[in-house]
N, CA, C and O atoms as a DFTB+ gen file, in Angstrom:
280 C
 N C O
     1  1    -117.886     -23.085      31.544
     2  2    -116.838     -22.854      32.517
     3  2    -115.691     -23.823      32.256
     4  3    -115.868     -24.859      31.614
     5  1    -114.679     -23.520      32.692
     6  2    -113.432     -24.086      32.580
     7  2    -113.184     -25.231      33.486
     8  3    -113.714     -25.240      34.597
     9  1    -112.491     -26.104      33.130
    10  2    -112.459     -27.088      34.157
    11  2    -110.554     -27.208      34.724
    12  3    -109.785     -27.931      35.358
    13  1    -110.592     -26.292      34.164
    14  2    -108.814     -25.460      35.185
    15  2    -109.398     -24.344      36.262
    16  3    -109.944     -23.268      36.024
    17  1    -109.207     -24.738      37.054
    18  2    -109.837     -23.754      38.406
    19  2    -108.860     -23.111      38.468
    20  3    -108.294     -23.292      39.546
    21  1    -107.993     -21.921      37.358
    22  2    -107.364     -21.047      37.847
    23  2    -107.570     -20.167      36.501
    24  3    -107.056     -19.070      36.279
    25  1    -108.164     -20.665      35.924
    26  2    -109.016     -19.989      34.745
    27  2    -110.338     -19.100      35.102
    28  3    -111.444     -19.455      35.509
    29  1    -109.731     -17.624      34.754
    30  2    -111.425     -17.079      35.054
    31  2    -111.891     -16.595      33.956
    32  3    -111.393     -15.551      33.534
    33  1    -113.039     -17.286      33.174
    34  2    -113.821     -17.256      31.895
    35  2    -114.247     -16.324      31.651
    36  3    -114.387     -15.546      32.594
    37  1    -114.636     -15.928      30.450
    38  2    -116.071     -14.962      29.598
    39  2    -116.959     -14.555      31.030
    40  3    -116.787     -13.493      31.628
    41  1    -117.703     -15.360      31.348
    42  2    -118.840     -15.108      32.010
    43  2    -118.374     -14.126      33.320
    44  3    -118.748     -12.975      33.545
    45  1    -117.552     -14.859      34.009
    46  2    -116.735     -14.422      35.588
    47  2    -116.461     -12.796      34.823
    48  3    -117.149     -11.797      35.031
    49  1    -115.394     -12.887      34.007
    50  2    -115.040     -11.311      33.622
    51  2    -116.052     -10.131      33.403
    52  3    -115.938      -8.957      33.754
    53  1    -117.327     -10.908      32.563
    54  2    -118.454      -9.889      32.625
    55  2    -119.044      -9.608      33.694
    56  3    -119.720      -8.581      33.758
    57  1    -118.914     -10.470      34.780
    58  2    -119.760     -10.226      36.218
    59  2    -118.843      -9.691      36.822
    60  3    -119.376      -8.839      37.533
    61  1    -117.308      -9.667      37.035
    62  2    -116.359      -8.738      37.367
    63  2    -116.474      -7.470      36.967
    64  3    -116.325      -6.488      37.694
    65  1    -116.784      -7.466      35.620
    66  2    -116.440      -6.183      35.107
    67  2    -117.625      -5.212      35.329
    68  3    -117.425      -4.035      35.629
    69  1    -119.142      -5.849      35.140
    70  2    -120.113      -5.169      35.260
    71  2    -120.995      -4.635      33.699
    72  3    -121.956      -3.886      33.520
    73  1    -119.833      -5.702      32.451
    74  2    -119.898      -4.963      31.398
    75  2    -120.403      -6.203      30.371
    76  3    -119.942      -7.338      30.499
    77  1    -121.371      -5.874      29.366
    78  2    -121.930      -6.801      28.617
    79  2    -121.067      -7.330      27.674
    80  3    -120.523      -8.434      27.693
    81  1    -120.978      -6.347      26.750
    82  2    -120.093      -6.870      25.357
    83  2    -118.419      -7.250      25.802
    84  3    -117.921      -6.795      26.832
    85  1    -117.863      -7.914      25.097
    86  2    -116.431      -8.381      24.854
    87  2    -115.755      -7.063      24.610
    88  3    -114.958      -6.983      25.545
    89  1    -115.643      -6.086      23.940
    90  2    -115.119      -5.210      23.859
    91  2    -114.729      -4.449      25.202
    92  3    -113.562      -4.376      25.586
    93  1    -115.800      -3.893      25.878
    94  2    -116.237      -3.275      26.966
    95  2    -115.513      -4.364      28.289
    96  3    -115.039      -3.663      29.183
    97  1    -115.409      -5.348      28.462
    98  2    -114.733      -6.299      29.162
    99  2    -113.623      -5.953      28.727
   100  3    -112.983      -5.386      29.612
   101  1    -112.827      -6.061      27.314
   102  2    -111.773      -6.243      27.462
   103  2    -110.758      -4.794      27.620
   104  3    -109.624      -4.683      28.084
   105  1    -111.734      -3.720      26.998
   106  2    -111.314      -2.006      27.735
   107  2    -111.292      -2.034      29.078
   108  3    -110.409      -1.437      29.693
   109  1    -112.448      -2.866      29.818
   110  2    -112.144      -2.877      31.851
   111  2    -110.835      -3.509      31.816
   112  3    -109.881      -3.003      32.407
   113  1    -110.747      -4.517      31.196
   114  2    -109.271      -5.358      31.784
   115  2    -108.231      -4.836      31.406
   116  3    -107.072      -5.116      31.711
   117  1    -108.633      -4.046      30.716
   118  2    -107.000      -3.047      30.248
   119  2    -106.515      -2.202      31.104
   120  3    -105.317      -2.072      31.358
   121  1    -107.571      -1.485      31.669
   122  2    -107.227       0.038      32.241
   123  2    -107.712      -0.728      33.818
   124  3    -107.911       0.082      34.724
   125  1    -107.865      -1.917      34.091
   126  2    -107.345      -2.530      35.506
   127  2    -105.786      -3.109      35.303
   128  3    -105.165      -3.499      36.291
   129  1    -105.303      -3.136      34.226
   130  2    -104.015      -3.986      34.450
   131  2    -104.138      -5.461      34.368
   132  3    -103.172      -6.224      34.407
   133  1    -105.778      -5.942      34.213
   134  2    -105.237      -7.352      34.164
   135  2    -105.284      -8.227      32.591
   136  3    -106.142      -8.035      31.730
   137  1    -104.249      -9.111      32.503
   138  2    -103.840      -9.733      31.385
   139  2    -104.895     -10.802      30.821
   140  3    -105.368     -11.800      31.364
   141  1    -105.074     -10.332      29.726
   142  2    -106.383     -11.264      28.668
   143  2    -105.813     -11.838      27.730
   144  3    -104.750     -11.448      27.246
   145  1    -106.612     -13.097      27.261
   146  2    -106.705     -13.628      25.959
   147  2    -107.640     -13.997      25.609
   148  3    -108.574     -14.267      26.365
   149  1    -107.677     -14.152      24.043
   150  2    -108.689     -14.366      23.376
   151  2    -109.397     -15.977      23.521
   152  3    -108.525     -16.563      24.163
   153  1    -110.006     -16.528      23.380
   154  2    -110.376     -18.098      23.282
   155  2    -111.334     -18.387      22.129
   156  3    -111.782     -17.752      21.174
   157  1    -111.461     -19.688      22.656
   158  2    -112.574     -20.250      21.448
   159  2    -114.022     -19.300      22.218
   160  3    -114.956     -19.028      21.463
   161  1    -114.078     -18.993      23.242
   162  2    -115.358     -19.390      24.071
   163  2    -115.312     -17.441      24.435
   164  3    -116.388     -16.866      24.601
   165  1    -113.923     -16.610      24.517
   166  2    -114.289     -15.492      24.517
   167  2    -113.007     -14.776      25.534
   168  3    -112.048     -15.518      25.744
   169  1    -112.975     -13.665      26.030
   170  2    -111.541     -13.414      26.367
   171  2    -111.509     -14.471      28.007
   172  3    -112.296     -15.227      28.577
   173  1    -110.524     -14.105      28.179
   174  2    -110.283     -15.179      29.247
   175  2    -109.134     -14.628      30.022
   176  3    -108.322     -13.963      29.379
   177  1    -108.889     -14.833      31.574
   178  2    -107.177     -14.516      32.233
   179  2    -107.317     -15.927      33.149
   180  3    -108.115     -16.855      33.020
   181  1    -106.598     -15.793      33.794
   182  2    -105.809     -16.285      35.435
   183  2    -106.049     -15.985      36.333
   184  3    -106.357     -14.795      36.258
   185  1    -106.168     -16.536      37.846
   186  2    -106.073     -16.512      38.678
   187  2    -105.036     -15.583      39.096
   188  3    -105.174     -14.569      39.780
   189  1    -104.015     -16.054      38.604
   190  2    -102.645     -15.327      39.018
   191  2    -102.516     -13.892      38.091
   192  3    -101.853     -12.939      38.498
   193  1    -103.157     -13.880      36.947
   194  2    -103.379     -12.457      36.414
   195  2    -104.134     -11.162      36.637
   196  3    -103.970     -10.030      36.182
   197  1    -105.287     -11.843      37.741
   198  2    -106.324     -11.259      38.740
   199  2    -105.062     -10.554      39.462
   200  3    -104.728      -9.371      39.392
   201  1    -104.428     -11.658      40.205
   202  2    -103.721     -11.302      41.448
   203  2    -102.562     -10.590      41.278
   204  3    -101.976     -10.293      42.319
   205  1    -102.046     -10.217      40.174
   206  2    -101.699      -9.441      39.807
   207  2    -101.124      -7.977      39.679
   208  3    -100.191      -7.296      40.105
   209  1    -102.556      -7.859      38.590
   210  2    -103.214      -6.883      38.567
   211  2    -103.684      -6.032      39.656
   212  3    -103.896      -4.839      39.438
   213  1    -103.813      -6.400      40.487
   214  2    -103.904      -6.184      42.482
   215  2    -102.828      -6.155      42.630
   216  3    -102.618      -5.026      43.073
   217  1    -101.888      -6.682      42.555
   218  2    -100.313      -5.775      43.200
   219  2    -100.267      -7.126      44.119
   220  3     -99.336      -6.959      44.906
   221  1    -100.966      -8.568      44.381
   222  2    -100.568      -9.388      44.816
   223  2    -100.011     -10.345      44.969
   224  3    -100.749     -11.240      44.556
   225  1     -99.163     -10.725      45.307
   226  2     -97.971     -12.035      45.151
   227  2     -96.565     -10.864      44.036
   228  3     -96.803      -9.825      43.419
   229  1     -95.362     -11.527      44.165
   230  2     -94.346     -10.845      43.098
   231  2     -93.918     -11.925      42.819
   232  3     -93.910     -12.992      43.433
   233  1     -93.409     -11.501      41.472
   234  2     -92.712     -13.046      40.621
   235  2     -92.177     -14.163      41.122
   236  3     -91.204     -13.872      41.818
   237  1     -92.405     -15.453      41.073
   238  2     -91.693     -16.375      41.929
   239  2     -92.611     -16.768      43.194
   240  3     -92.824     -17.909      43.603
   241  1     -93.142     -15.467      43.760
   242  2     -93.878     -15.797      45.469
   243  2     -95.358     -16.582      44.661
   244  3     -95.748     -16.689      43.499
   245  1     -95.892     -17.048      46.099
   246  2     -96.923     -17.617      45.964
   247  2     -98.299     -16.658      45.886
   248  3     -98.258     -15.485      46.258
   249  1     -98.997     -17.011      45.588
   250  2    -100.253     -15.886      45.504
   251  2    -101.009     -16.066      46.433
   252  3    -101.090     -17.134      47.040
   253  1    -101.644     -15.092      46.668
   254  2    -102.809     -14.948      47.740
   255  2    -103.622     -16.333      47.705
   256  3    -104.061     -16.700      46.615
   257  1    -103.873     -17.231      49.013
   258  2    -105.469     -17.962      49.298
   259  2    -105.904     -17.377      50.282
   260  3    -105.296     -16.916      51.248
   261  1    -107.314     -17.394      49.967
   262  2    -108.162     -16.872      51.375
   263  2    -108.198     -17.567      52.654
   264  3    -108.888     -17.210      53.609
   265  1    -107.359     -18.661      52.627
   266  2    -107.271     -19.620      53.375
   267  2    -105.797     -19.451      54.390
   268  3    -105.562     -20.346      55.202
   269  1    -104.943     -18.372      54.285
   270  2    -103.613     -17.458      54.361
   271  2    -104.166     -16.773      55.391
   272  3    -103.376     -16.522      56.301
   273  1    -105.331     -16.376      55.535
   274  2    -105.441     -14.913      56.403
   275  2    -106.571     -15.747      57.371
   276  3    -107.571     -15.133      57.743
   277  1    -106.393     -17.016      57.720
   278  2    -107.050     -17.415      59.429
   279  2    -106.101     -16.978      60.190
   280  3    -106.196     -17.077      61.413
């Protein structure tokens, strides 16, 4: 795991995605819209590329915390 907490890793994306191989992860993250890269360790996005991809926050604004909606 990453020790940038706005990094969501290899592992997180496969348990997001539901999907084993790297390939298959990175076809889910395509046809969700959200933005990948490659790493030493395996594809990888953002926090803010999650949020995104969801249609949340617009350029400049701040992004969603769950901590927003008490």
């Amino acid at each position: 795991m990453s020790s940038n907490p706005h990094i969501i890793d290899p592992d997180t994306l496969r348990e997001l995605s539901g999907k084993r191989s790297a390939a298959a992860v990175r076809n889910w993250a395509k046809k969700q819209g959200i933005p990948t890269l490659q790493g030493a360790s395996g594809l990888f996005t953002t926090d803010a590329g999650l949020n995104h991809a969801m249609g949340i926050g617009a350029a400049g604004e701040r992004s969603y915390r769950p901590e927003d909606i008490a």
